[in-house]
N, C-alpha and C positions, 0 to 999 in steps of 0.2 A: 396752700394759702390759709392764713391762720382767721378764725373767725370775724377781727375786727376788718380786716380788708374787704371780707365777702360780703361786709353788712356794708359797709362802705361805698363800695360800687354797686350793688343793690340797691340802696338808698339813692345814690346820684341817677342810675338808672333808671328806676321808677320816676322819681320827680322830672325829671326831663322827657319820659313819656309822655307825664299827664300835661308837657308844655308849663311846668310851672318854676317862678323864680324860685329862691330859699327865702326871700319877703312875703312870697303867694302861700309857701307851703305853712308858715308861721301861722299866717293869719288862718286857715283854712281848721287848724287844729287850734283857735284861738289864745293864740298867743303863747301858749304853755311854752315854749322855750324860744329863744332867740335867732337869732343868723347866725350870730355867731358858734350857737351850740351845732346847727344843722352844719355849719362849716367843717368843724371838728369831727361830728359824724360822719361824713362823707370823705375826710382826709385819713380816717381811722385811730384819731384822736383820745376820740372818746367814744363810749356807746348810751343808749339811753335804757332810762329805765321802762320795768315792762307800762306800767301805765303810760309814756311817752309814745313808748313804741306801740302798742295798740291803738293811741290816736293816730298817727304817722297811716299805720295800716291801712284803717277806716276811712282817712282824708286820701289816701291813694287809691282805694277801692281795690285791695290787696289781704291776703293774709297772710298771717304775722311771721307764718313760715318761710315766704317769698324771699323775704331778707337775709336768710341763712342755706340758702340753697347754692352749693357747690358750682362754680361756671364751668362749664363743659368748652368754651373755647375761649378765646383772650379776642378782643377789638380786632388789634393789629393783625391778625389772622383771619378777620372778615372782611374779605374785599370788594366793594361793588359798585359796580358802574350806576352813579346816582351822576346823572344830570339834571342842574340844577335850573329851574323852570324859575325865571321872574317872580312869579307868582308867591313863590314859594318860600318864608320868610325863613331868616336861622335858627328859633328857635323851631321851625316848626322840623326844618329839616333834620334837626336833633334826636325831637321826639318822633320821627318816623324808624329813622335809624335804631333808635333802641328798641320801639316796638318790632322792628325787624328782627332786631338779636333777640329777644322775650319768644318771639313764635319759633324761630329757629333753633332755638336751643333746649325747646318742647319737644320739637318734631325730631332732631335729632335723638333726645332721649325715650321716645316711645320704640323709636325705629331700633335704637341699643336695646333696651331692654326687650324686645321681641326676636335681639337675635338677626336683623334684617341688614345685609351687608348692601356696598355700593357697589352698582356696578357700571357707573357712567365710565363712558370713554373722553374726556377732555380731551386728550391727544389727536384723536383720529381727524378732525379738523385743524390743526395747527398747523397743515401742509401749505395749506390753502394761500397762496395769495388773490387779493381781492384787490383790484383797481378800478373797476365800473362797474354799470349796470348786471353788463352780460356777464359779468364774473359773479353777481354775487345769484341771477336766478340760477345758473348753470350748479351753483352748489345748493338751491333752492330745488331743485329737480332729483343732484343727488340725494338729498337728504330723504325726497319724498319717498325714493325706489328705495333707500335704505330701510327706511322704517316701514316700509308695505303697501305706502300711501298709493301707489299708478298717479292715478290722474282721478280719483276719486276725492269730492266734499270729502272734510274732516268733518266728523259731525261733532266730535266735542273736543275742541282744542285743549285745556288744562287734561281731562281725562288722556289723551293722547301722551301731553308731557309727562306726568304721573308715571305713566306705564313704559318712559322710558329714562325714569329715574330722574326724575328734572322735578325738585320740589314745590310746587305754589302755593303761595300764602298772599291772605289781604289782609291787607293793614288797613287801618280808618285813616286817611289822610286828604289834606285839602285841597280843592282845586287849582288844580295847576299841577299835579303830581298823579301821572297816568300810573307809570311802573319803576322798576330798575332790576335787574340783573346781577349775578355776582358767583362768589366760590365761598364756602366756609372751609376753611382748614386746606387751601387748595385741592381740595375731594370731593366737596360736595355740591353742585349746582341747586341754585334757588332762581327764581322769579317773582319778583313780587309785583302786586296790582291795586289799585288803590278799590278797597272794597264798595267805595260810594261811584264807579263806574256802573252804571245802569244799563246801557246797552249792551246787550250780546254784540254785535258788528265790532265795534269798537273794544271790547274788553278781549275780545279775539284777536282781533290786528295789533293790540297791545301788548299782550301774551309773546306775538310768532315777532314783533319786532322785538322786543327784549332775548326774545331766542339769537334772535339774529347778533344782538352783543355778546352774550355767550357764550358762544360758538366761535365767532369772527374775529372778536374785539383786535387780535395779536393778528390776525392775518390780514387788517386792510393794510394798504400801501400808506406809507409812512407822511407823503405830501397831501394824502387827502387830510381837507380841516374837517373840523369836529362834526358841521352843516354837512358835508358830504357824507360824513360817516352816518348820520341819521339818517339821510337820506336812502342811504343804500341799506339800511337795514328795512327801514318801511318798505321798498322795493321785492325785498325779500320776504314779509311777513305779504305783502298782498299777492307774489307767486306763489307761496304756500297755501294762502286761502284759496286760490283759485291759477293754473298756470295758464301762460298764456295763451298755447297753444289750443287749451279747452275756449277759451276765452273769446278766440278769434274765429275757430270751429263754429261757435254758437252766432257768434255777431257779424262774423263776414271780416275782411281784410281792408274795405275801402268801404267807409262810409261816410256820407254827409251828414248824414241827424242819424240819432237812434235814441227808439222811443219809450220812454220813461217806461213801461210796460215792458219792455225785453228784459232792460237793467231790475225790475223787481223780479221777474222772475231767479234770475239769477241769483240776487240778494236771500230768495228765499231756501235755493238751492245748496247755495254754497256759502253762505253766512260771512258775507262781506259787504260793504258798504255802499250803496248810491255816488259816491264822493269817489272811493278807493278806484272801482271801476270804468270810471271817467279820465282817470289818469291813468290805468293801464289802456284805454283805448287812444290816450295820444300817447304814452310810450312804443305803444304798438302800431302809431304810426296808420289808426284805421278812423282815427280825426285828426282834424289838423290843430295844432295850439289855437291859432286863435276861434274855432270852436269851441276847445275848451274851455278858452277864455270869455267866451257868452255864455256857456253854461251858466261858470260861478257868479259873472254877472247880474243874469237872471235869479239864482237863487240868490243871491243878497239883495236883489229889489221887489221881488214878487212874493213877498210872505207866506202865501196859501203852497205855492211852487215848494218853498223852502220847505215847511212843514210834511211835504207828501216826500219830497228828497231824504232828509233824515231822521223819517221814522226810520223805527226797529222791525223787521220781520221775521227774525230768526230766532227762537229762544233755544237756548243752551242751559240744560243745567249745570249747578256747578259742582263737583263732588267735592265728596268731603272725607279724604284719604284720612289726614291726621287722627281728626273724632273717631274714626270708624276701626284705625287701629287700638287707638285709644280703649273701646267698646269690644274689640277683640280679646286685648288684654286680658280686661276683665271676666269676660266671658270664661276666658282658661285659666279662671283663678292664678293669674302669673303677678296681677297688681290690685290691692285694694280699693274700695268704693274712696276713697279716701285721696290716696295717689293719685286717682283720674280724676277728681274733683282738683285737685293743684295743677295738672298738666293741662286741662280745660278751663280752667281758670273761670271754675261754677262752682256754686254748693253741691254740696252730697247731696242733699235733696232731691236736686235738678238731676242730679247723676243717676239714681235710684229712677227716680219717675220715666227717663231718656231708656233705660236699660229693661229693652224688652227680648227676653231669652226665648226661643221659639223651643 
């Protein structure tokens, strides 16, 4: 790819990150070149000169190297299940997407340069047809005894994914946008989470449902609609947090009430939600719906009820694979203070200060 294309889509890249027009980008570097010159640059027209280009950088909050960096994968070779939330405007859906490609193709290139192969199996699930419920815990179960899980808490969902090659990355994106799922280069599984999820509960069941697309996405049954398929993935990420069989162990198989005090211990045990819980107890058939349906009743009239329902009781940290290879790197003089300041997307500074060699 010749230099003016990589500055090109670099450029378009970037600006669509930061969510902004080629009218937003103009003004932000006051006025110094036109629309129509930003047009030209991004179509690989033309290119700008270096004082242009260094306001460009600074108004992207980028350096100036950013624009001349080799693409390690094309778009159309990034696949992923982005369901698209109301909420959710086009541009913004845009700049998620790129920020996606931007961390991806970081993590990809730490992981080359340290030498570090794939070794996910996409295939192994591909057998699988899924048509309901009990189709999709029964691969929820296998998957547990695959990867060692028994009937034991996950204690830390993404460190779990990590360790079986499944990349996670957050993005800063806005409400209404939990996660999405996907392949790079049909090889590489990723998950992304929107990094302004606050709660542990929740940023976990968001995590093991986007597992759930993943994995499945080709093997539900061809008539279920879209709502179904969501469905049966959530089903699947709250078997994963907790299966049912523990579930009913603990709470009993028929019950009339059960008391906010059982459901937090459990919450605290096994880092699943107040909410998630109460729908595997009528999945399971040990409330009856319309139970459940006084539940949510209740907590959408009782405020103080609501408030003790979806606290958070579980903290999870979050690791931080990429930095840390990143920091590895370095450590084996394999890349300079320099390199890891661009793949981190910090100053040297920061990188020097961050880099404590034991």
């Amino acid at each position: 790819m010749k230099i003016e294309e990589i500055f090109a889509k670099r450029l378009k890249s970037a600006r669509v990150m930061a969510g902004l027009s080629m009218d937003m980008l103009c003004e932000k570097i006051g006025n110094m070149i036109s629309k129509q010159s930003v047009s030209k640059y991004e179509n690989g027209k033309m290119m700008p000169d270096s004082s242009v280009l260094i306001a460009i950088a600074n108004a992207l909050n980028l350096d100036p190297d950013y624009f001349f960096r080799p693409f390690l994968f094309e778009l159309d070779e990034f696949e992923v299940s982005f369901r698209k939330k109301n909420k959710v405007k086009v541009y913004e859906t845009n700049a998620i997407k790129e920020k996606i490609r931007d961390k991806v193709e970081r993590y990809l290139e730490i992981e080359n340069i340290l030498g570090l192969g794939n070794k996910f199996q996409s295939a192994a699930y591909s057998n699988a047809i899924i048509s309901n419920a009990q189709d999709i815990k029964m691969q929820a179960l296998r998957l547990r005894e695959e990867w060692g899980l028994g009937k034991d808490a996950i204690n830390n969902v993404q460190a779990m994914l990590e360790m079986h090659f499944i990349k996670v990355i957050d993005v800063d994106a806005p409400e209404g946008f939990d996660g999405l799922s996907g392949m790079v280069n049909d090889e590489y599984p990723i998950i992304v989470l929107n990094v302004n999820i606050e709660q542990s509960e929740r940023r976990r069941m968001t995590a093991l449902h986007e597992l759930g697309h993943l994995l499945f996405n080709r093997s539900f049954d061809p008539v279920l609609s879209s709502k179904q398929r969501e469905d049966l993935c959530t089903i699947f990420a709250n078997e994963m947090l907790i299966p049912g069989c523990v579930f009913s162990g603990i709470i009993g198989e028929n019950r009339k009430d059960i008391s906010l005090n059982e459901l937090i211990d459990l919450q605290i045990m096994y880092g699943v939600s107040i909410d998630a819980m109460m729908m595997k107890a009528k999945e399971l058939n040990i409330i009856t719906d319309a139970r459940c349906r006084t539940y949510y009743i209740k907590k959408n009239r009782n405020e103080k009820f609501k408030k003790l329902v979806i606290a958070s009781r579980f903290q999870e940290k979050k690791p931080q694979r990429f930095t840390s290879l990143v920091f590895k790197a370095i450590a084996s003089d394999i890349i300079t203070t320099s390199k890891a300041a661009s793949l981190l997307n910090i100053s040297i500074e920061d990188v020097r200060n961050r880099l404590n060699l034991v």
